[in-house]
C-alpha positions as CSV (number, residue, x, y, z in Angstrom):
1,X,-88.6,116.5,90.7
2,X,-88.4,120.2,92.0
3,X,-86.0,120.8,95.1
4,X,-87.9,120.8,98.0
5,X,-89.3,117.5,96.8
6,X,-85.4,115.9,96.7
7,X,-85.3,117.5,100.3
8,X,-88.4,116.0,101.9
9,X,-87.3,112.5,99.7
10,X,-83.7,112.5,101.3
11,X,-85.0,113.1,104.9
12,X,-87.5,110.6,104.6
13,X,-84.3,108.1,103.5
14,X,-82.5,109.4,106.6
15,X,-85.1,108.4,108.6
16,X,-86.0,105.2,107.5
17,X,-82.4,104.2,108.0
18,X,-81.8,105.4,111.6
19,X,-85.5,104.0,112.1
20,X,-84.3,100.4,111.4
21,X,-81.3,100.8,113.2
22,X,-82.0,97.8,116.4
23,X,-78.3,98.7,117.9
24,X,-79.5,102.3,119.1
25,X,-82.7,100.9,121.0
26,X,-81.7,98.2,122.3
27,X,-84.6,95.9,123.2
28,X,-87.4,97.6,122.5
29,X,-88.5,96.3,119.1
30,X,-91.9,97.5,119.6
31,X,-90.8,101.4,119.9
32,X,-89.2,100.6,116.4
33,X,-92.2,99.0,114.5
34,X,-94.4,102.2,116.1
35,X,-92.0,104.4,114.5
36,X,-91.6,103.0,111.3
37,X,-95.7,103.1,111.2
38,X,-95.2,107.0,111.9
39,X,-92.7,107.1,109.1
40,X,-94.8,105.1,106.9
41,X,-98.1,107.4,107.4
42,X,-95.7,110.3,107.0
43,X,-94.4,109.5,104.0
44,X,-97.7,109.1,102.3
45,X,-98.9,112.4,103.5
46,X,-95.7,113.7,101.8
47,X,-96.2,111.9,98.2
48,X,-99.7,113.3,98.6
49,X,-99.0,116.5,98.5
50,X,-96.0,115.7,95.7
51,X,-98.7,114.3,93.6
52,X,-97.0,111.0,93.4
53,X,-98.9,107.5,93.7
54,X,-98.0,106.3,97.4
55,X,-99.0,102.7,97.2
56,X,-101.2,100.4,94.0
57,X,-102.3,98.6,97.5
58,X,-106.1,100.4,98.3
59,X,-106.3,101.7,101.7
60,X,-109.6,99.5,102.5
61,X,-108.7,96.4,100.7
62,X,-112.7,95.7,99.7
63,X,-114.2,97.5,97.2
64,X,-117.6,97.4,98.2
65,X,-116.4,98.8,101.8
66,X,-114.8,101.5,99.9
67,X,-118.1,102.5,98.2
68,X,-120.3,102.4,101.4
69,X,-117.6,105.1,103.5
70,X,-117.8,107.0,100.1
71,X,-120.9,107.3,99.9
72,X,-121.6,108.2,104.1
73,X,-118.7,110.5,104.2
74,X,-119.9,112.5,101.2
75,X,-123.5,112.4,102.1
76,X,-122.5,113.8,105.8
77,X,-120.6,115.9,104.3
78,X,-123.4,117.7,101.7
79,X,-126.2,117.4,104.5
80,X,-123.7,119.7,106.9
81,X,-123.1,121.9,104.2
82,X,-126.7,122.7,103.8
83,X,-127.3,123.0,107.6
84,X,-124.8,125.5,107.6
85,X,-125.7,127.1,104.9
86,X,-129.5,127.3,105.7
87,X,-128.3,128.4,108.8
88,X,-126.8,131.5,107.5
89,X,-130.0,131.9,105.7
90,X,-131.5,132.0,108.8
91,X,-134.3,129.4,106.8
92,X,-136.1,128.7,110.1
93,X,-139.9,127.5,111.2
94,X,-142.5,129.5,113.7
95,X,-141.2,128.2,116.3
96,X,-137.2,128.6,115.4
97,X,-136.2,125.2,114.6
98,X,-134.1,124.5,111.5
99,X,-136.4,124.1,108.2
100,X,-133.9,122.5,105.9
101,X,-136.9,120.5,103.2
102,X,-138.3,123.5,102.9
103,X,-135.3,125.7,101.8
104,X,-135.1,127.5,98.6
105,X,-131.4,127.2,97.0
106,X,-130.6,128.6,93.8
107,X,-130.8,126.0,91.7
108,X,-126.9,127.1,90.0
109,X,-125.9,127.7,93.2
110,X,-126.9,124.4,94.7
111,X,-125.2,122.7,91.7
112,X,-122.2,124.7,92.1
113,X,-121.7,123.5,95.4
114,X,-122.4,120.2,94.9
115,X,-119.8,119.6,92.0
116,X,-117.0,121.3,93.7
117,X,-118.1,118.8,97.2
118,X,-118.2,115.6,94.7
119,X,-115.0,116.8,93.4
120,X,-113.1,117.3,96.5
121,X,-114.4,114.0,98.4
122,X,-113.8,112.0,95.3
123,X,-110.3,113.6,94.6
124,X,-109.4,112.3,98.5
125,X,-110.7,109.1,98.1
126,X,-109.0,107.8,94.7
127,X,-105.8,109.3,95.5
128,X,-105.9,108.4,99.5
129,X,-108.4,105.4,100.2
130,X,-108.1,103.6,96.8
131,X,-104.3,104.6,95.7
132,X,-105.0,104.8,92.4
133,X,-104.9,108.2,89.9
134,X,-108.0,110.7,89.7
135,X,-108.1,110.7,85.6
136,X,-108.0,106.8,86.1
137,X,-112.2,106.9,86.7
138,X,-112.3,107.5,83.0
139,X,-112.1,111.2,83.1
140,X,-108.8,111.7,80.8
141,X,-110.2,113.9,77.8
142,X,-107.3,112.5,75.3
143,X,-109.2,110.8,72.4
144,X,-112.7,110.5,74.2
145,X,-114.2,113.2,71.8
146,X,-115.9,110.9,69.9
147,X,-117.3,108.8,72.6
148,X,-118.5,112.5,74.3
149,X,-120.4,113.3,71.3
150,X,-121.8,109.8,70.9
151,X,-123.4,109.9,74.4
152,X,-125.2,113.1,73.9
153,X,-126.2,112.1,70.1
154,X,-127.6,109.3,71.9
155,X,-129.5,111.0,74.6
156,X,-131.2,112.9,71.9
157,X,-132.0,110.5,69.7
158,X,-133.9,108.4,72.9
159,X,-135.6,111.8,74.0
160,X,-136.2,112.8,70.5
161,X,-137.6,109.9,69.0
162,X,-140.0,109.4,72.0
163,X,-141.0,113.0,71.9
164,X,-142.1,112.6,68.2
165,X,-144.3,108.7,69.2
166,X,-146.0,111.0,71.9
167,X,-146.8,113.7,69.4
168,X,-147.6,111.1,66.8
169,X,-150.6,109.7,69.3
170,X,-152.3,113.4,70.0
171,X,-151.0,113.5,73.3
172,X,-148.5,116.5,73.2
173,X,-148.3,119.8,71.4
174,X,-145.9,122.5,71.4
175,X,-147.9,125.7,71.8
176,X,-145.4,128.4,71.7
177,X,-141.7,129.3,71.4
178,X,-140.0,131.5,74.1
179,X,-136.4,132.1,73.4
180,X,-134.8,133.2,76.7
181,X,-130.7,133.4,76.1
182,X,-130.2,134.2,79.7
183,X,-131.9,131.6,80.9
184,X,-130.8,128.2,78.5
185,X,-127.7,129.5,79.4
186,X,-128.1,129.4,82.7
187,X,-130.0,125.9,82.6
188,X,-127.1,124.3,79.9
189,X,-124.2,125.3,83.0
190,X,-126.5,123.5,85.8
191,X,-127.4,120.3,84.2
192,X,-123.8,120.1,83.3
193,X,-122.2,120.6,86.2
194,X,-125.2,118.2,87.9
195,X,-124.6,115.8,84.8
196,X,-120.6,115.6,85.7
197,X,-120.5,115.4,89.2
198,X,-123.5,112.4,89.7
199,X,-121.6,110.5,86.7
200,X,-118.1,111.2,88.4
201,X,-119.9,109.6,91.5
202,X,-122.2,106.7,90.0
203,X,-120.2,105.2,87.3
204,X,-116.8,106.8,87.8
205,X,-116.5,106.2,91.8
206,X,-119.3,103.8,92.9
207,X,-119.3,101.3,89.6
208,X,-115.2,101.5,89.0
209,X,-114.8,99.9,93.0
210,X,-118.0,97.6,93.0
211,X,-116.3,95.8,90.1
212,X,-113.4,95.4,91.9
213,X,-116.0,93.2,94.3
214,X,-118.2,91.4,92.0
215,X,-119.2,90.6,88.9
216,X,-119.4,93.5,86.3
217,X,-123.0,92.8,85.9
218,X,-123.7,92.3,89.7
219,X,-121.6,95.9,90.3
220,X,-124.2,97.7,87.0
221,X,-126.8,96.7,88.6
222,X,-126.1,97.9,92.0
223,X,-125.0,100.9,90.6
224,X,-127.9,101.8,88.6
225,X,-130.1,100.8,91.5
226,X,-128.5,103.0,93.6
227,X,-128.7,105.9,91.2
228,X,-132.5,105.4,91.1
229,X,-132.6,105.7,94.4
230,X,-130.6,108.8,95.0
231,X,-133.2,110.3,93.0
232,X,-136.3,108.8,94.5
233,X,-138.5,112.0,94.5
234,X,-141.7,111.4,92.4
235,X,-144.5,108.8,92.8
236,X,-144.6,106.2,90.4
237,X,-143.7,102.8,88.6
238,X,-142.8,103.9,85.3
239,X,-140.5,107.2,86.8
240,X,-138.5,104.5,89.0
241,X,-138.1,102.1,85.8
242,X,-136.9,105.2,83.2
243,X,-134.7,106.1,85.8
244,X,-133.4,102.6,86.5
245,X,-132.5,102.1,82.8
246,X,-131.0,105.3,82.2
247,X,-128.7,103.8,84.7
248,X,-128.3,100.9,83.0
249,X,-127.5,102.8,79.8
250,X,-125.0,105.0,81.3
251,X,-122.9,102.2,83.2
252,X,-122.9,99.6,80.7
253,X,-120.9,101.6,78.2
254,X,-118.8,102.2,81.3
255,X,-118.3,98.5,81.8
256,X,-117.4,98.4,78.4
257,X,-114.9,101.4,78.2
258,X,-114.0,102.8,81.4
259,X,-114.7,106.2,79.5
260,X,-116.7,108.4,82.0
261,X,-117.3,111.6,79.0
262,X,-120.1,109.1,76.9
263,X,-122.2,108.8,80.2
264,X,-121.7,112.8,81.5
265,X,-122.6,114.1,77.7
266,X,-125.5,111.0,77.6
267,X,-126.6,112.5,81.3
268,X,-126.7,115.9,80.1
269,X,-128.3,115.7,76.8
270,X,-131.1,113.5,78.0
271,X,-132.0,115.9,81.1
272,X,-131.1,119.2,79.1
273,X,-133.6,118.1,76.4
274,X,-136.3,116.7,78.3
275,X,-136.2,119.9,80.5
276,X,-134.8,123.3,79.4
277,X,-135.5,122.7,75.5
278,X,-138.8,120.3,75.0
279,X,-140.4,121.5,78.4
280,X,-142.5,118.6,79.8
281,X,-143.9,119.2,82.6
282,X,-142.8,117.9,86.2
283,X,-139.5,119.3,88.1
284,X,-138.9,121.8,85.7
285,X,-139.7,125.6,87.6
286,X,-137.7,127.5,84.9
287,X,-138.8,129.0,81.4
288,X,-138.5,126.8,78.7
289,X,-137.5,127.1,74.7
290,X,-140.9,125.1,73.6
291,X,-144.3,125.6,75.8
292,X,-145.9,122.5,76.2
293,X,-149.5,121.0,76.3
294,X,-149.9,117.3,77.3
295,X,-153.0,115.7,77.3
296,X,-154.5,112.6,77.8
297,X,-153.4,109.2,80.0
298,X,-151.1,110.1,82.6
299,X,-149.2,106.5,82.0
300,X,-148.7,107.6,78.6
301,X,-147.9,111.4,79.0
302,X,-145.9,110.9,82.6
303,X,-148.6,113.8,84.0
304,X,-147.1,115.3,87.0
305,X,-143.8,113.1,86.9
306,X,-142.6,114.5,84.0
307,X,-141.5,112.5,80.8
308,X,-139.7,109.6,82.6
309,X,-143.3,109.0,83.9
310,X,-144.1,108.0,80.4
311,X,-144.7,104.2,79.4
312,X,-143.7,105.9,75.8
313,X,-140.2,106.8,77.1
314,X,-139.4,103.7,79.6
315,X,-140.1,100.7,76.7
316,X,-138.3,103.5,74.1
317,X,-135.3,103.3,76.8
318,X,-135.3,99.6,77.6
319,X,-135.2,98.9,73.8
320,X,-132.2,101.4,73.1
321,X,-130.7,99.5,76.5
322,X,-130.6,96.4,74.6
323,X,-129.5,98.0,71.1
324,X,-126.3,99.6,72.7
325,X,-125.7,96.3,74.9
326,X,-125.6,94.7,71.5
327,X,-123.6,97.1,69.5
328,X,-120.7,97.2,72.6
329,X,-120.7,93.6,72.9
330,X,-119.9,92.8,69.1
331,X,-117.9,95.7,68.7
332,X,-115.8,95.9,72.1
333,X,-115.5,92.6,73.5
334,X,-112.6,90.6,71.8
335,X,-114.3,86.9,72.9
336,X,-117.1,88.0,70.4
337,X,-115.0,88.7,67.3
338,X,-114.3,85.9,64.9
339,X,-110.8,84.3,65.5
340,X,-108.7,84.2,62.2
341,X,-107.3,81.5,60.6
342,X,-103.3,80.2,61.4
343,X,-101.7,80.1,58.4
């Protein structure tokens, strides 16, 4: 511990002492208890900033209390963010009102902003509200490379696989290739940062404190609903489904690992592929690698919604669902391995 840390330790023992001494306030208990409240709240601002753990006792004792503030907090906190900014945008209607839906944000700006916000509020909250360590959400890069590369092998497979069955039935063709460095560069730094900060909020902040409520299967699904919601922006059944079992995927191998670099590299690969390199219509207002041409049933091909609109895709997704519930359940969970023989 540095100097100043001994210091601010020592004072803090100084004043806990004198604090607890009755004899120099003589009946006036309550004037003590205030002060050793004072002292209390001090001293955890102090181990704060010393980067040491202040209590293993959470702040708000119930998880799904925890989650809720979370989540209003940081969603106050983006929605003034953009008022200011569109604000200094001066992004205003005919009649000089604020016209936030309408405002155009650079889409590696916006992304920018939004990871170093999630990072921030989610820093504050697992060190402050829920006592615990920041790497602790399963972000500790020792020995996760494997894990890392097995999410994004994954997401490529899924995207890849279904690609080729929507090819296969004469409903897609690649027309053209348009190699633009600048801007796959450009798109691979977005989706990544966008890929890091919505897992470091969904599975790493949201699913690691709903456990800590319910029943790991209860806390997935609430998780993944909640993901599906937060990006409730097309029409459709089958977009709402995909999206729903992509966030399944990515927070069962959390359940199973507490490993929060298989569902950011799974996250990226799946939208960085769908988007940037195969080019399916829907959100995608960029230039792509491969020019596409879909054709045909819009419940097949996902039409305007993109490729998560695609039956193809969602019953491609629910099957792989199943295949890595399976493969973490025999491989991860001790109750399922064979016990050996006492000798």
């Amino acid at each position: 511990m540095s100097e100043s840390g001994l210091l601010w330790v020592s004072i803090l023992t100084y004043l806990k002492k004198r604090a607890t001494i009755e004899d120099e306030y003589p009946g006036n208990i309550k004037y003590i208890q205030i002060n050793l409240r004072g002292l209390a709240i001090f001293e955890d601002i102090i181990l704060l900033f010393m980067n040491k753990s202040v209590s293993s006792i959470p702040l708000i004792k119930a998880g799904w209390l925890r989650v809720l503030i979370y989540l209003l907090v940081l969603l106050a906190i983006v929605s003034l963010s953009l008022v200011i900014y569109a604000y200094k945008a001066n992004t205003k209607l005919p009649g000089g009102e604020m016209n936030i839906t309408s405002m155009q944000i650079d889409p590696g700006l916006l992304s920018v902003g939004l990871f170093v916000l999630t990072l921030l509020v989610t820093y504050i909250f697992r060190r402050w509200v829920d006592r615990k360590p920041f790497v602790s959400l399963g972000i500790n890069p020792e020995a996760h490379g494997r894990e890392a590369i097995a999410g994004g092998m994954y997401a490529i497979f899924i995207i890849g696989i279904s690609s080729l069955l929507l090819k296969w039935t004469g409903h897609l063709k690649w027309m053209d290739i348009l190699f633009d460095p600048r801007t796959l560069f450009l798109s691979f730094g977005t989706i990544l940062l966008s890929a890091f900060y919505e897992e470091l909020i969904f599975r790493g902040y949201v699913l690691s404190n709903l456990l800590e409520s319910f029943s790991k299967w209860t806390a997935l699904i609430i998780s993944a609903l909640l993901f599906m919601i937060a990006h409730w922006n097309t029409v459709g059944f089958f977009p709402m489904v995909t999206t729903l079992i992509m966030g399944l995927i990515l927070g069962i191998n959390y359940l199973y690992t507490r490993n929060l670099w298989f569902s950011v590299c799974f996250h990226f690969g799946w939208k960085f592929l769908e988007g940037p390199v195969l080019g399916f219509p829907g959100k995608n207002t960029i230039q792509t690698l491969l020019q596409t041409d879909v054709q045909g049933d819009e419940m097949i091909t996902g039409g305007g919604s993109g490729f998560e609109g695609s039956v193809i895709l969602t019953a491609f997704s629910i099957l792989s669902l199943i295949a890595l519930y399976l493969f973490l359940q025999k491989k991860l969970n001790p109750q399922s391995q064979p016990v050996r023989d006492r000798k």
